[in-house]
C-alpha positions in Angstrom: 29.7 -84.6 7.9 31.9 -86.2 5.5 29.2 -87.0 2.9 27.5 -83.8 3.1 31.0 -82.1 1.9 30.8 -85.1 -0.9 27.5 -83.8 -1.9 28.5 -80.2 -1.6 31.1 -80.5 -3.5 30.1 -82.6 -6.1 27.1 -80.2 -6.7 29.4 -77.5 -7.1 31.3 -79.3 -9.8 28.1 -80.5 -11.5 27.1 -76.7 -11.2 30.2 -75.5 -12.6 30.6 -78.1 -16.1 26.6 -77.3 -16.7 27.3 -73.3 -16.2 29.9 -73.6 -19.1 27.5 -76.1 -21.2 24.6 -73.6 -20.6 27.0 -70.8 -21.9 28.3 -72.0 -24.6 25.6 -74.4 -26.1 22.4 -75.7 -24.1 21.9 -77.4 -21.4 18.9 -79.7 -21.5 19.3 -81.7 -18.1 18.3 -79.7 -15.0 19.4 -76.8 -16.6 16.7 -74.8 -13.8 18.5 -76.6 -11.0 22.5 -76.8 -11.9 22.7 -73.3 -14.3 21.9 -71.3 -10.6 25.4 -69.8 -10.8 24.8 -68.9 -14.5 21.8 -67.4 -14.7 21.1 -65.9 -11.0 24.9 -64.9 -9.6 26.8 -64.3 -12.4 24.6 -61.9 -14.1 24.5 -59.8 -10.8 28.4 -58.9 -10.9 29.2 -56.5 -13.0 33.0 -57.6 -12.7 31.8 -61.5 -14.2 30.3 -59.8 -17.3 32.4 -61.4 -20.3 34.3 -63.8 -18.0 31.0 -65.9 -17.8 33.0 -69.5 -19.0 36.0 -68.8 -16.5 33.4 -67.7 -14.1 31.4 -71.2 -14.4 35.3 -73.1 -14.5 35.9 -71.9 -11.0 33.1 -73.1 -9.3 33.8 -76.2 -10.8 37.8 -75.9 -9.1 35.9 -74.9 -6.1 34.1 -78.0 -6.4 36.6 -79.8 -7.0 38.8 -78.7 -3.9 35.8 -79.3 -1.7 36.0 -83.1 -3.2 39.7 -83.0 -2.2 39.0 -81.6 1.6 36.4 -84.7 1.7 39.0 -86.7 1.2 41.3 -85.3 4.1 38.2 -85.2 6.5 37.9 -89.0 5.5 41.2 -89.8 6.4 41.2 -87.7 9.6 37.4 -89.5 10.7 39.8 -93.3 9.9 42.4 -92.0 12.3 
């Protein structure tokens, strides 16, 4: 369980950086796979539209707290 919330949120952080690479130059690594959130979600809010770059930086948080929960499940699975 641990290691899928690893992957999880280490997707989500990957996701996030590319979004904001993909928005404000190019992204020519996986852009198809990790510029999902850019090109497919955000496009679909209305709310998002012109907050694209903050919109990209918080599912890289996001990602990044989901690291940070992996971390707590990892020390809860030690005790």
């Amino acid at each position: 369980m641990r290691k899928t919330v690893e992957v999880v949120g280490l997707f989500l952080v990957a996701e996030g950086i590319s979004g904001v690479i993909d928005h404000l130059w190019y992204q020519p690594i996986f852009g198809f796979v990790l510029n999902f959130v850019n090109r497919v979600v955000i496009p679909r809010l209305d709310f998002l539209t012109g907050h694209e770059v903050v919109a990209n930086l918080a599912v890289a948080v996001l990602g990044g707290l989901v690291l940070l929960a992996s971390t707590g499940l990892r020390s809860a699975d030690a005790a």
